[in-house]
Structures are given as C-alpha cells and as structure tokens.
MARVO-960074 format. One record per residue (C-alpha): residue number from 1; residue in one letter; z, y, x. Coordinates in Angstrom, 3 decimals. Example, Ala and Ser with C-alpha at 12.3 -4.5 7.8 and 13.67 -1.06 7.14 Angstrom:
BEGIN
<r 1 A <7.800 -4.500 12.300>>
<r 2 S <7.140 -1.060 13.670>>
***
This chain:
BEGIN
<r 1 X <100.305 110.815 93.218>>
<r 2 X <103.247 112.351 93.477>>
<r 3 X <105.103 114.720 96.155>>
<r 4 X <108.987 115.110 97.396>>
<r 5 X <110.040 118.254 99.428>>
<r 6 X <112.657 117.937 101.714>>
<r 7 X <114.122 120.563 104.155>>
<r 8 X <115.966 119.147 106.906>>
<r 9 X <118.357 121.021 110.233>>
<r 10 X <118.125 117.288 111.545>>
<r 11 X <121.935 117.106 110.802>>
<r 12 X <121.657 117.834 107.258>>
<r 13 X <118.979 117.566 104.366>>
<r 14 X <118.403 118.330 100.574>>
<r 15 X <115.499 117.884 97.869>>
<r 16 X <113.977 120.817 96.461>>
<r 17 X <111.356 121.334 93.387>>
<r 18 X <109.386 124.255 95.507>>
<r 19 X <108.222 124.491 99.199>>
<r 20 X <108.732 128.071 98.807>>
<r 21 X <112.434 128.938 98.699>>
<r 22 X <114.173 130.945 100.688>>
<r 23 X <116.341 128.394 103.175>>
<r 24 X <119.432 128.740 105.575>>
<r 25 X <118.767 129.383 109.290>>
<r 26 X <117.335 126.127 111.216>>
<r 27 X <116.093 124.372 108.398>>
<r 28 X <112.886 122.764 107.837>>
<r 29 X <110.556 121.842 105.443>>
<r 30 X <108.320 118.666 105.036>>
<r 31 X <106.768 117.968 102.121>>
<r 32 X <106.016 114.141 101.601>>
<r 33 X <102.732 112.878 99.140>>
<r 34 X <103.481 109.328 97.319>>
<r 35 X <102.888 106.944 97.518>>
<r 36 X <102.711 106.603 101.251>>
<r 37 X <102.492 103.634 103.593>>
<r 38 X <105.086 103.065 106.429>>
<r 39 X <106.621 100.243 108.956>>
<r 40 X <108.473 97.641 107.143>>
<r 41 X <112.234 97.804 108.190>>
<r 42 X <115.473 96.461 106.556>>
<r 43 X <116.168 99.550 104.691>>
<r 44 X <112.649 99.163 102.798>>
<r 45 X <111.007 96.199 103.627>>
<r 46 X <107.849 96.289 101.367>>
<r 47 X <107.116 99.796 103.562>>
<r 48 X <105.922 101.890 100.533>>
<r 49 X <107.467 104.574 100.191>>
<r 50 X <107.631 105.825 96.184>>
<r 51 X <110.297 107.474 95.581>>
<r 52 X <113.186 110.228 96.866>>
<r 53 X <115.489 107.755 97.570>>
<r 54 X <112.937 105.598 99.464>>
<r 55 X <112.356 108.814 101.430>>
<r 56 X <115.755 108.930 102.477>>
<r 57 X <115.931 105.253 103.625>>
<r 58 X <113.101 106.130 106.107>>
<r 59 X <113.439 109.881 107.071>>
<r 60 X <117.068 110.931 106.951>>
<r 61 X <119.208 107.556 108.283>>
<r 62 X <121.859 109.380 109.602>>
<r 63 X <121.387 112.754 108.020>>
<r 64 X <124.108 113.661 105.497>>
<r 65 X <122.742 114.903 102.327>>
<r 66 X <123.718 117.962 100.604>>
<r 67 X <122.894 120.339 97.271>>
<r 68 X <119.990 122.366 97.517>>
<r 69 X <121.339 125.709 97.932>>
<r 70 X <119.714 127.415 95.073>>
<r 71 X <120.602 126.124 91.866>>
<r 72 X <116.557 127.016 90.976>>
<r 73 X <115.422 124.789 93.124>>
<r 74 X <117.609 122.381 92.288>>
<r 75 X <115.610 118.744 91.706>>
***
C-alpha cells in the first residue's frame, strides 16, 4: 500500500510528499491510501484507484492543478 497527499481550495489542487507543510490560506489536505475501491465511471471504469493520476480522474474533475508551492515538497 501506498498513499497520495493532496491539498485542495476546491478550485485548485497540488500533490505533495508530506501532510505536514505549511499551505496557502483555504487549502486542504486529504491524504488518500492505495489502492482504494470506488464507483466505476467513464473516467476510470475498472474503479480502482492506484495511482496520482487515477486520483485526479475521481477527486479533482474540474479542479485545475497547480505546483506544490514548496519546492520541498515537491512530488
């Protein structure tokens, strides 16, 4: 198993390697354990979620994604 942190303002999102850094105002952080189980949809229809990019398919449609803002917690 495996884990991806995300922190999220519901407009915008980015990956970090630590659930611990300092973020901007209005962000928050989820931190996701994979593999993990969810709905089939068009985006991913097996609905196993593995990796980062399957976590954006089902938690940010319609977030834009940006840089982490600290180069250290850069994935």
């Amino acid at each position: 198993m495996s884990s991806v942190t995300v922190f999220s303002n519901g407009k915008e999102f980015f990956f970090s390697t630590s659930s611990g850094q300092d973020v901007p105002e209005g962000f928050v952080q989820t931190t996701i354990t994979l593999p993990l189980e969810a709905k089939p949809r068009p985006s991913l229809p097996s609905g196993v979620i593995k990796t980062a990019e399957d976590v954006k398919k089902v938690f940010a449609q319609g977030e834009k994604e940006i840089p982490n803002p600290d180069p250290n917690f850069q994935p």
